[in-house]
C-alpha positions, 0 to 999 in steps of 0.5 A, spaced: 105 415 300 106 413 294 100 409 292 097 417 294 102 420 290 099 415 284 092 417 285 094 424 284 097 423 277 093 426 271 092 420 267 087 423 263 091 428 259 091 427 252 098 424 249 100 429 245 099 434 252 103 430 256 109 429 251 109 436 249 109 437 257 115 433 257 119 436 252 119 437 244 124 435 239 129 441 237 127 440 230 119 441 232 122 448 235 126 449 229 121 447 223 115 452 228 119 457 228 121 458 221 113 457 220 112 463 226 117 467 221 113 466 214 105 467 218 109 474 220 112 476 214 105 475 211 101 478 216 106 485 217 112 484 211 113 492 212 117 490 219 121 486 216 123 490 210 124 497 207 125 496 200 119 497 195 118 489 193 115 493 186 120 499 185 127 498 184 133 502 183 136 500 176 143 502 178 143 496 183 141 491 178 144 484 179 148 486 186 150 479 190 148 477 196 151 482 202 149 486 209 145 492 204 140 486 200 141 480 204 138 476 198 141 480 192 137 484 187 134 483 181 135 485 174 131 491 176 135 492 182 129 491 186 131 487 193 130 480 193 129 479 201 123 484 200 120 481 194 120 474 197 117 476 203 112 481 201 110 474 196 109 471 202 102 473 203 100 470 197 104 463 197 100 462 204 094 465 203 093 461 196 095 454 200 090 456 206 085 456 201 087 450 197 087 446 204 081 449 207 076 446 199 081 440 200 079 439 207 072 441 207 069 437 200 073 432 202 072 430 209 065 431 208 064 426 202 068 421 206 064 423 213 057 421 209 061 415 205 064 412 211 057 413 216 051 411 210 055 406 207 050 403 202 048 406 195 052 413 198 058 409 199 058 406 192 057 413 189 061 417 192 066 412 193 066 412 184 068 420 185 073 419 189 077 413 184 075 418 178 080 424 182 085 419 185 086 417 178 087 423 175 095 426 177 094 431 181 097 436 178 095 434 171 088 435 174 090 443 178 093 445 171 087 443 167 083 447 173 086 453 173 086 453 165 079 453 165 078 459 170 084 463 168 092 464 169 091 467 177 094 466 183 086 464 187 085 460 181 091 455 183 089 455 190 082 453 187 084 449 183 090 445 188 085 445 193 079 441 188 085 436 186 086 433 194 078 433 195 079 426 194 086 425 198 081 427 204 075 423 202 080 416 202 083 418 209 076 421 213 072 414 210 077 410 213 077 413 220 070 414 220 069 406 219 073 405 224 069 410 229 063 407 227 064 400 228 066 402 235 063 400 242 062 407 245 057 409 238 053 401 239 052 403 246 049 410 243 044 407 240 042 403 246 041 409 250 036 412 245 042 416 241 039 417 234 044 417 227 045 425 227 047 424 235 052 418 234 055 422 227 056 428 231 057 426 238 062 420 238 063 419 230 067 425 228 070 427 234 074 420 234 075 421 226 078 428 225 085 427 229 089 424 222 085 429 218 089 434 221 095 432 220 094 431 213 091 438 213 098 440 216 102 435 211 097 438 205 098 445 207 107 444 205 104 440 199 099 446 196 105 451 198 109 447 193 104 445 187 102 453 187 109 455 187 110 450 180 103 452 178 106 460 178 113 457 175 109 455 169 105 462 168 099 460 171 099 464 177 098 472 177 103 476 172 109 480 174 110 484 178 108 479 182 112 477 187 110 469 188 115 465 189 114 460 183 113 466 180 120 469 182 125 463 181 121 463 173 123 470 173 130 468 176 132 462 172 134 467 165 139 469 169 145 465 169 150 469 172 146 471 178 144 464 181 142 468 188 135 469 184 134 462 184 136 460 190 134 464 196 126 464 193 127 456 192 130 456 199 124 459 202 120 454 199 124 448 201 124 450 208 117 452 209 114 445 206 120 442 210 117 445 217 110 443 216 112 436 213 116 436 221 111 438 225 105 434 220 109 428 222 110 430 229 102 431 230 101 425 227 106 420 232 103 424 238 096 423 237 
């Protein structure tokens, strides 16, 4: 009965299937839950809020924090819960943008390096120490102050700036794919290279790159959100959270100003950060 009961097993479900089957880490729960509440308020801000996130009430300028305005409100008397989370769509949508030219220039120079090898390894490969050796955040400033001061810019420029940390990872993975045995025995059956790229090459490498998408997305909130400290996103009114701990760092008296917008960040980049590691231990 039990050897019957064995057979039964299902040994073929992925690791990652089977563990979140058997139960997630509370942590994990917890960091998805603060992403679902940061895609939501980007998605439908007004449901979560009935303050204008632009028009404020000068009579209720710099109050604290309180049941009224969970975050305070501004020097304009503007609430400060509505303007992060109406800020929301712009933080994630930019850093979106940023992963996806990140992920896809970038997994395609190392896809073409790692399976060609040769010349074409040789070249591109000198592309990519060129962008790893420049700071990545020295590169997205000199981006964006060639396109201009704009929150798109930024994610632009983010995104250009980790082509090359995607093209690094992609070429690895693409080397160990190639030199396995399933992709030799491809050959033998008559399999041409486009057939071996596509059918068991990029299948088996694309698994750590999305973690490091995942990781890459907290990263591009943060360096869009430094970029709008400094000015180069888009001017007020504008709600960016970069742009609203720089608005909030000229008021000493009112901390809140600062602290709930970089909170906000902290715990987005803090959440993807989790759960980024969690898909990469369950791979």
């Amino acid at each position: 009965m039990t050897a019957n009961l064995a057979l039964l097993r299902p040994t073929g479900i992925p690791r990652a299937v089977r563990r979140a089957a058997t139960g997630v880490p509370p942590t994990v729960l917890l960091a998805a839950l603060v992403l679902v509440g940061v895609l939501l308020w980007s998605v439908a801000p007004g449901v979560f809020t009935s303050f204008d996130p632009v028009t404020g009430n000068t009579a209720e300028k710099l109050l604290a924090p309180s049941a009224a305005h969970w975050f305070g409100t501004d020097y304009l008397g503007r609430d400060l819960f509505a303007r992060v989370v109406y800020g929301t769509a712009s933080s994630v949508t930019s850093a979106l943008v940023a992963v996806l030219i990140g992920l896809v220039l970038g997994s395609a120079i190392g896809l073409a390096s790692g399976f060609l090898r040769g010349w074409v390894d040789t070249v591109l490969g000198r592309v990519v120490d060129v962008l790893l050796a420049i700071p990545g955040f020295l590169l997205a400033v000199v981006i964006v102050s060639s396109l201009g001061f704009q929150t798109i810019n930024a994610a632009i420029a983010t995104g250009v700036s980790a082509i090359a940390v995607f093209a690094r990872l992609m070429r690895a993975e693409t080397l160990r794919a190639r030199g396995s045995v399933f992709v030799e025995a491809s050959y033998l059956q008559g399999g041409n290279r486009l057939h071996a790229l596509l059918r068991h090459v990029l299948p088996n490498a694309y698994r750590s790159v999305v973690a490091l998408a995942v990781l890459q997305f907290g990263t591009s909130i943060l360096v869009i959100a430094s970029l709008a400290f400094l000015g180069y996103g888009d001017p007020p009114p504008a709600s960016d959270w970069g742009l609203l701990v720089a608005s909030g760092k000229a008021y000493a008296t009112a901390p809140w100003l600062v602290y709930a917008p970089a909170l906000v960040i902290v715990a987005t980049v803090l959440s993807v950060n989790r759960i980024s590691n969690w898909m990469r231990k369950a791979k």
